[in-house]
C-alpha positions as CSV (number, residue, x, y, z in Angstrom):
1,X,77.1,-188.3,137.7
2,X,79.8,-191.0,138.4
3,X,80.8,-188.9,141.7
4,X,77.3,-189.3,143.0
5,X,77.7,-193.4,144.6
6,X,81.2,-192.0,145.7
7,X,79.4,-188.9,147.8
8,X,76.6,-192.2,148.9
9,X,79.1,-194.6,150.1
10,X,80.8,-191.3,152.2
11,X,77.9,-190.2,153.7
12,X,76.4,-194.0,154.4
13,X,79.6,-194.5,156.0
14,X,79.4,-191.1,158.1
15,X,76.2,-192.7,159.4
16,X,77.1,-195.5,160.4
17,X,80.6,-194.5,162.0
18,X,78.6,-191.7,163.8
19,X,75.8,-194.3,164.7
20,X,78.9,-196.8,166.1
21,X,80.9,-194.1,168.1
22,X,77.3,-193.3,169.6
23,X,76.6,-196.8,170.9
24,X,79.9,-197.6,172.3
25,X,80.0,-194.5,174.0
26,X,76.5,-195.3,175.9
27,X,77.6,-198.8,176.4
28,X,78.4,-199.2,180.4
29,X,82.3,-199.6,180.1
30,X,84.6,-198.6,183.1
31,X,85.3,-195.6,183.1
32,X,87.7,-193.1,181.2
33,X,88.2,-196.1,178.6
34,X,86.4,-195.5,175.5
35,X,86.5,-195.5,171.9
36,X,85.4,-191.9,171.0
37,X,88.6,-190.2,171.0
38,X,90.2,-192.6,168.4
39,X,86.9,-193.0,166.3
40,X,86.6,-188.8,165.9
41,X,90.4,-188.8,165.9
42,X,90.3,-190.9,162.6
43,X,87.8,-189.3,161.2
44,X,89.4,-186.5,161.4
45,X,92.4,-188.2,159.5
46,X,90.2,-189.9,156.5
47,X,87.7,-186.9,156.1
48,X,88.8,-183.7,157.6
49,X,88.9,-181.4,160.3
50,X,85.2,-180.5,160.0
51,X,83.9,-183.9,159.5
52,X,86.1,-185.4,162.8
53,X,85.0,-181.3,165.0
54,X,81.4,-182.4,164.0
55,X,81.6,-185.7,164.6
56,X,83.2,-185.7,168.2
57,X,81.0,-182.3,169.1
58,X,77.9,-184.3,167.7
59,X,79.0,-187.8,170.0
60,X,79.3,-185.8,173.1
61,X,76.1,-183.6,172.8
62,X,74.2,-187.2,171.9
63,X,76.1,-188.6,175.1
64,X,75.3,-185.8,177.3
65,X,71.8,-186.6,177.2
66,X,71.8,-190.0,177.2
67,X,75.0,-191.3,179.1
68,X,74.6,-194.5,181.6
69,X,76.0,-192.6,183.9
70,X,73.2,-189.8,184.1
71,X,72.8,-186.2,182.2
72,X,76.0,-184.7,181.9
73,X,74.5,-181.2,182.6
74,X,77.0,-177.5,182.0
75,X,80.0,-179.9,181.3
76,X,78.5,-181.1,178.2
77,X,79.8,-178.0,176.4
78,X,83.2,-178.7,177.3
79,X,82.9,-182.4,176.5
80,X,82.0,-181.0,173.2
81,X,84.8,-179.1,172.9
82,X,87.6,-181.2,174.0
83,X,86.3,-184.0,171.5
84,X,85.6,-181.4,168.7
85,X,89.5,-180.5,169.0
86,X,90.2,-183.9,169.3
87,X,88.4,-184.2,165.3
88,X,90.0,-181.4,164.1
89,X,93.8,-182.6,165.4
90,X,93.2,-185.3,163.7
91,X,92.2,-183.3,160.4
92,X,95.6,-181.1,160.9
93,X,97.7,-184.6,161.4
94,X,96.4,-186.0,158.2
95,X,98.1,-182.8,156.4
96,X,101.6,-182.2,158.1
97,X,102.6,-186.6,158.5
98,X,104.5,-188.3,155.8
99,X,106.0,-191.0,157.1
100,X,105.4,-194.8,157.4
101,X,103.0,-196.5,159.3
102,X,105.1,-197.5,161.7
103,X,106.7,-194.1,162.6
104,X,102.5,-192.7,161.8
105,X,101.0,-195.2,164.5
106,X,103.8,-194.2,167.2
107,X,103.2,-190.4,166.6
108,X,99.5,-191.1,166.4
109,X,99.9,-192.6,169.9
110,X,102.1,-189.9,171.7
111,X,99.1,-187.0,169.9
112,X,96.5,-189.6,171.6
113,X,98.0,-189.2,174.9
114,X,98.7,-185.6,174.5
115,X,95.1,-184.7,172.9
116,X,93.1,-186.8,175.8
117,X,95.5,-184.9,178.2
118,X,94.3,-181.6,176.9
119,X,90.4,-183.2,177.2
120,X,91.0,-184.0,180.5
121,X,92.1,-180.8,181.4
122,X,89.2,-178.8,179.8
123,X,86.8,-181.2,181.3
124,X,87.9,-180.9,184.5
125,X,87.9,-177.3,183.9
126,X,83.9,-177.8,183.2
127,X,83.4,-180.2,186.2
128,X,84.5,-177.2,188.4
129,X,82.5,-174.3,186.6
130,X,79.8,-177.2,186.6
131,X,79.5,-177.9,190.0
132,X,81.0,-174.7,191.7
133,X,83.9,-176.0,193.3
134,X,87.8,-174.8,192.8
135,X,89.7,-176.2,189.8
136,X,92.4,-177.4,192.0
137,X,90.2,-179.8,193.8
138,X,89.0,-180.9,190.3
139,X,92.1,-181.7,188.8
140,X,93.5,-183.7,192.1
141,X,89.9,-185.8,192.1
142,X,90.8,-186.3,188.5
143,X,94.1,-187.5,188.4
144,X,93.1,-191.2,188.3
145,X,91.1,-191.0,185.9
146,X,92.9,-189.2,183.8
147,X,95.8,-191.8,184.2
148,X,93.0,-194.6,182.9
149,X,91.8,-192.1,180.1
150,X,95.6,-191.3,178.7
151,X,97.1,-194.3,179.3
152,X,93.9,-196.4,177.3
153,X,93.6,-193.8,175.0
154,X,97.2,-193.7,174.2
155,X,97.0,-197.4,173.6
156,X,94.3,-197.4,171.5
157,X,95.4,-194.7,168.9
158,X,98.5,-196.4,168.5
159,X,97.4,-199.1,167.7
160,X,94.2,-198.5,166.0
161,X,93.9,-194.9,164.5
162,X,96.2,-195.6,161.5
163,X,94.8,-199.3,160.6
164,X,91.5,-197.8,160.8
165,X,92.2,-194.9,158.4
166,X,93.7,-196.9,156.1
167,X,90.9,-199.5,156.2
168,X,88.1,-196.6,155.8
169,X,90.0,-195.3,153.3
170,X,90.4,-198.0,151.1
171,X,86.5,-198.6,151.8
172,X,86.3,-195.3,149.9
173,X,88.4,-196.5,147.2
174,X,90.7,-194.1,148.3
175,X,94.5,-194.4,148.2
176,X,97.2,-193.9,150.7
177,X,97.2,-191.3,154.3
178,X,99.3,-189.0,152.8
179,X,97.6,-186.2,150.7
């Protein structure tokens, strides 16, 4: 009975983190800088590789459909999965780091940069599949935008993605990162 308002506050919280990450994500921003990758990242972190798969699979299929910059079409699927492996990263860093939050947030950045890398590249992969035109010539039109992407998104999880779990987490009632 007492693990009931626990189980409300985690799934209110869910909510409104997947409601947030939805919104920013539609919001006209330049682009390749976003939010989405540290948000399912952390969630990952604070509740698990399923909760931070679903959440950045869920974000992507919403954003597919509804995106500023028009229906994302065939490389919605791989959207989905780069961000879903971005969730579930974040679920596996949660369970092999024990260090401080110092030494967390710098290896938190360097997975950031690698984990957006690997997006990049499976996106890119999609664009071509998408759109019918040779992978090469997808990865050379990407490279700028990659560089924006990695370099923001590298940034923002080391700055933000430990902060952020530890602030959910204590939300929770929760104690430290480490299990």
């Amino acid at each position: 009975m007492t693990d009931k308002p626990w189980k409300v506050r985690r799934i209110t919280l869910l909510s409104v983190i997947a409601a947030s990450c939805i919104a920013i994500q539609l919001t006209p921003r330049p682009p390749n800088v976003e939010f989405t990758s540290v948000i399912t990242f952390t969630v990952g972190i604070v509740f698990g590789s399923v909760f931070g798969a679903t959440l950045g699979a869920l974000v992507m299929l919403v954003n597919g459909f509804l995106s500023p910059w028009g229906f994302c079409g065939l490389s919605m699927l791989f959207q989905m999965v780069g961000m879903a492996i971005v969730g579930f990263v974040g679920g596996l860093f949660k369970k092999i780091t024990n260090e401080g939050t110092a030494r967390l947030c710098v290896e938190a950045a360097v997975l950031g940069a690698f984990l957006t890398f690997v997006y990049d590249i499976i996106t890119n992969v999609g664009f071509a599949v998408a759109f019918g035109i040779p992978l090469i010539a997808a990865l050379i039109t990407g490279i700028v935008f990659s560089l924006i992407h990695v370099s923001s998104n590298t940034i923002l999880f080391g700055f933000l993605a430990i902060p952020l779990s530890y602030s959910i987490r204590n939300f929770l009632g929760g104690g430290e990162l480490r299990p």
